[in-house]
C-alpha positions in Angstrom: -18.5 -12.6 -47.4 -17.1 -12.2 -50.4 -20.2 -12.2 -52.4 -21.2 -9.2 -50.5 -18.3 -7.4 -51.5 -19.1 -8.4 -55.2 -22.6 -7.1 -55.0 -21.7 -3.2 -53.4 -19.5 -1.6 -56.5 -18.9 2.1 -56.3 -19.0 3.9 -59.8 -17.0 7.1 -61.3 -19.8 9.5 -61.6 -19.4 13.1 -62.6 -21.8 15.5 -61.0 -23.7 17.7 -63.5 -24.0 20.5 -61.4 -20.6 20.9 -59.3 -18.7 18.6 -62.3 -16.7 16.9 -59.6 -15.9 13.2 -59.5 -16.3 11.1 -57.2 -17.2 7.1 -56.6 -20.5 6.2 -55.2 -22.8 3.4 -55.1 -25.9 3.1 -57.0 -29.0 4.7 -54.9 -31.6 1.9 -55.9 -35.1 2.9 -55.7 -38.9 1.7 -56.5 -39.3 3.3 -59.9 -36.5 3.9 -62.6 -36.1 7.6 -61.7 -35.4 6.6 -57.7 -32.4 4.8 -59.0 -29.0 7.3 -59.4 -26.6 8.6 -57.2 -26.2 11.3 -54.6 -23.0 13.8 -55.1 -21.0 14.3 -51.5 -19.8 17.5 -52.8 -23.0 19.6 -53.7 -25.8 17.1 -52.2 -28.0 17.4 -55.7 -29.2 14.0 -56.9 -28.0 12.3 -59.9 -30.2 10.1 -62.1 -28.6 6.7 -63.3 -30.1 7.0 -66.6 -28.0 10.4 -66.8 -24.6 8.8 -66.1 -25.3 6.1 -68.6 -25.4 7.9 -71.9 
């Protein structure tokens, strides 16, 4: 059980588009550009490799 919580780790993401914070886990996907984060505020998807730089 506890491995499971190790495994599900919400980041602090800023949304590009709304630029409101909030803590989400990682949207995992086929391909690289599947993989980011959806903002509960404004709905628009967030790539990974955007919050990363």
């Amino acid at each position: 059980m506890a491995e499971e919580t190790s495994a599900t780790q919400a980041d602090e993401v800023v949304c590009p588009h709304c630029k409101k914070t909030f803590r989400a886990d990682l949207i995992t996907g086929s391909a690289e550009r599947y993989r980011g984060f959806k903002c509960p505020h404004c709905r628009l998807f967030v790539p990974a490799a955007r919050i990363k730089d």
